[in-house]
C-alpha positions as CSV (number, residue, x, y, z in Angstrom):
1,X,-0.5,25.9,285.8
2,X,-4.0,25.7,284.5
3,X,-4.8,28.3,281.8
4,X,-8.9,28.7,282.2
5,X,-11.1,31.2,280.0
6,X,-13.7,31.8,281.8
7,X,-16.3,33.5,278.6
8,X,-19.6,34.9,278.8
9,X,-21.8,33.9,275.6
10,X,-21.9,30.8,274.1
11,X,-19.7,30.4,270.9
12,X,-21.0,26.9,269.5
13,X,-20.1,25.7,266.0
14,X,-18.5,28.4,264.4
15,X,-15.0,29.5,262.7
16,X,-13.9,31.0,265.8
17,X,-14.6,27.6,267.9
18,X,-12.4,25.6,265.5
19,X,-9.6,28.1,266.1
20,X,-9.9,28.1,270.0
21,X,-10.0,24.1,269.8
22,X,-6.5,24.3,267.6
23,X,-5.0,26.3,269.9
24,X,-6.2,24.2,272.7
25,X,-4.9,21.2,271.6
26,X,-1.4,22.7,271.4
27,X,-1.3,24.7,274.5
28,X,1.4,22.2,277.0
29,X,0.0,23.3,279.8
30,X,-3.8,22.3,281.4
31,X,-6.3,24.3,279.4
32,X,-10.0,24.8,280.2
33,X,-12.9,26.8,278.7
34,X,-16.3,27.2,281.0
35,X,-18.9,29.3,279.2
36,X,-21.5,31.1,281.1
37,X,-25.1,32.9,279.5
38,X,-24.6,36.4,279.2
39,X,-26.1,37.4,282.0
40,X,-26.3,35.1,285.3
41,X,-24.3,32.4,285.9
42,X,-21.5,32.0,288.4
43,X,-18.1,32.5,287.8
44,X,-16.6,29.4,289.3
45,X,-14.6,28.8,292.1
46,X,-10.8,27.8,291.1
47,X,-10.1,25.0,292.2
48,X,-6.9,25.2,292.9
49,X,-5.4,27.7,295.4
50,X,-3.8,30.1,294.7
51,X,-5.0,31.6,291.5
52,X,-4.7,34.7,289.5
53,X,-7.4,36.6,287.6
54,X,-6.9,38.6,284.5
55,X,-10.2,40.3,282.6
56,X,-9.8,41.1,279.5
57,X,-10.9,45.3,279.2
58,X,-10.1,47.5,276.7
59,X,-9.0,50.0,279.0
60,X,-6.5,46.9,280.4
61,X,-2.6,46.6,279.5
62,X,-1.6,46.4,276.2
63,X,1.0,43.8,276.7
64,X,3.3,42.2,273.9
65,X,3.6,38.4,273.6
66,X,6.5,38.4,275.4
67,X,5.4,40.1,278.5
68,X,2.2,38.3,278.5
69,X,4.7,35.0,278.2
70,X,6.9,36.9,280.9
71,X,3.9,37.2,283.6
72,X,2.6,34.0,283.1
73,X,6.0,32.4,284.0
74,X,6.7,34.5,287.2
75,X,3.2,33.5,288.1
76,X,4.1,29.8,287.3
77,X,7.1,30.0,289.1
78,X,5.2,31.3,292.4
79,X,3.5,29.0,292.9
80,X,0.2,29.7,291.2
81,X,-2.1,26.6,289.8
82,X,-4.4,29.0,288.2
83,X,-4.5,31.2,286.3
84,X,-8.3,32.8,285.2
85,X,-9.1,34.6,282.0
86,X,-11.9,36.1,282.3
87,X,-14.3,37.3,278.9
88,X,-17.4,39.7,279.2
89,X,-20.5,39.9,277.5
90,X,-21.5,43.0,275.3
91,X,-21.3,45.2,278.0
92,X,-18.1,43.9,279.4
93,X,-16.9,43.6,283.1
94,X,-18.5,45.8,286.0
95,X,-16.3,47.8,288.2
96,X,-16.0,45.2,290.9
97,X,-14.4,42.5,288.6
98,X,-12.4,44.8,287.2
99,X,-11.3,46.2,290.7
100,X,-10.6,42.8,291.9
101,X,-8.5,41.6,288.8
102,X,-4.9,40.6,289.4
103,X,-4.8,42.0,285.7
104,X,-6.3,44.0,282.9
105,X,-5.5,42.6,279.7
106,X,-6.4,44.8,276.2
107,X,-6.1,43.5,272.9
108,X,-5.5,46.9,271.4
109,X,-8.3,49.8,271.5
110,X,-10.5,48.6,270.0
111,X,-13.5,46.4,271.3
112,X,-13.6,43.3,270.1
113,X,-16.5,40.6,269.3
114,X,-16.7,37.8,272.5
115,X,-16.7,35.0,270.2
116,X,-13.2,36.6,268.3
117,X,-11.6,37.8,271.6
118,X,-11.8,34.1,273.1
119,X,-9.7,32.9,269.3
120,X,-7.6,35.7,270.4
121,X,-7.0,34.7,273.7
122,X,-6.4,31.4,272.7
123,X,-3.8,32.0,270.3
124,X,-2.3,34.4,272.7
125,X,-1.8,31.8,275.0
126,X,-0.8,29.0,273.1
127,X,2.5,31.6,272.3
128,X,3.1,32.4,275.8
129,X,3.8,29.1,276.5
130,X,5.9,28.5,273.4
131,X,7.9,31.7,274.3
132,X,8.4,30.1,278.6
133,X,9.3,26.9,276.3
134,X,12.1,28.6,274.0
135,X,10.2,27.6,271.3
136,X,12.2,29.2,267.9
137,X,8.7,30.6,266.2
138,X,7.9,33.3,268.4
139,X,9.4,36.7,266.8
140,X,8.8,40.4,268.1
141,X,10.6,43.2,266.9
């Protein structure tokens, strides 16, 4: 399944751009990043059918690891090619993306920086697949 973050804002050379490109590079499965201004733009069409959308909202799930892992997989294992994460600029998603999300993802309460979120995200990732992999790292408890 292809993991693509779909972000709003442009990152460029910075700290958190060398920590999404680590994670990238260990990530198994196909990983993409398209960046779009922060306003404008078009959100792609996935090219692969079907696909599943998850913005990330602070009013969204606060899942563990795991559970991120565990959704990821049962999408995997239906069938899905794609699976979209989307990032927002400053003022985040409008209700109609948000409506038409397969799901809400929160990385706590708190609102986070774009640039930081997408490192976040990243990282995030990179362990879900580790976990679907039985990789030994992954601890919660």
């Amino acid at each position: 399944m292809l993991l693509h973050v779909i972000a709003r804002g442009k990152i460029g050379r910075s700290p958190e751009a060398e920590l999404v490109e680590r994670y990238a590079r260990r990530i198994s499965w196909g990983f993409r990043v398209t960046e779009l201004p922060d306003r404008g733009g078009i959100v792609p069409t996935p090219a692969a059918r079907p696909f599943r959308t998850v913005a990330l909202d602070e009013r969204g799930a606060n899942l563990t690891s795991s559970a991120l892992a565990a959704q990821l997989g049962q999408w995997r294992d239906e069938g899905v090619r794609e699976t979209r994460f989307l990032i927002g600029a400053a003022d985040g998603h409008d209700a109609g993306l948000r409506g038409e999300a397969d799901l809400l993802l929160a990385f706590g309460a708190a609102t986070w920086p774009h640039m930081l979120a997408r490192a976040m995200l990243a990282e995030q990732l990179w362990r879900a697949v580790s976990i679907l992999s039985g990789h030994p790292y992954h601890r919660e408890g």
